[in-house]
N, C-alpha and C positions, 0 to 999 in steps of 0.2 A: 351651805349646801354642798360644798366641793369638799367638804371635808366630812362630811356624812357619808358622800359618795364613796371618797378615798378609803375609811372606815370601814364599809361595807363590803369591798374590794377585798381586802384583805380576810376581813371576819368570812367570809364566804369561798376561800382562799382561791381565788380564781388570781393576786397577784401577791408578789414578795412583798416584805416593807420597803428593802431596799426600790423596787418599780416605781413606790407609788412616791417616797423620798424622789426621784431624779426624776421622776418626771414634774413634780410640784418644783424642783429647781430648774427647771430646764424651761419651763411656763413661763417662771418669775424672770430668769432673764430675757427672755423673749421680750415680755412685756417694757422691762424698762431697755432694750434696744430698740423697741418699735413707738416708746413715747417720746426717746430721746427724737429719734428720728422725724417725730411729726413735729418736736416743737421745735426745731430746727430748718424743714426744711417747707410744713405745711404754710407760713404765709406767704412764702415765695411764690409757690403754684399757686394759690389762692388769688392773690395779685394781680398774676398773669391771663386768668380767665378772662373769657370775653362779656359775660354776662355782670358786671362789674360788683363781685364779691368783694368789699373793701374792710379793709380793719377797722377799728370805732375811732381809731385816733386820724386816721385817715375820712375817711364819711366825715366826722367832726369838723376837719382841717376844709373839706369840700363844701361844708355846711357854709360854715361862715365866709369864704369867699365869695361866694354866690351872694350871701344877704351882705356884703359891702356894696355901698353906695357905690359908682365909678362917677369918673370928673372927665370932662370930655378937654384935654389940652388942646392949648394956642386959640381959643374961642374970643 
């Protein structure tokens, strides 16, 4: 679709080639500066919430403490 769009753009010469080049570059790095950034620093805040969003390895880890029997010492 973005590249119909982009297509269109120019065949209708409302942009350069060169526009529609830097700004499909300028996107792209966007994109991978803003997935670096989520998958860096999104389970951290995630974590931190209070409504208790947890990772699956974590939930998992909660899981099964929970379903351990406990032993009650010195009885």
């Amino acid at each position: 679709m973005a590249v119909v769009v982009a297509w269109s753009r120019i065949y209708i010469g409302v942009h350069y080639p060169s526009d529609v080049v830097a700004s499909f570059l300028a996107t792209s790095a966007a994109v991978i500066v803003l997935a670096g950034l989520w998958n860096r620093y999104a389970p951290r805040v995630f974590a931190r919430l209070p409504f208790g969003v947890a990772s699956e390895a974590g939930a998992s880890e909660a899981a099964a403490s929970e379903a351990a029997p406990t032993q009650a010492h010195g009885s």
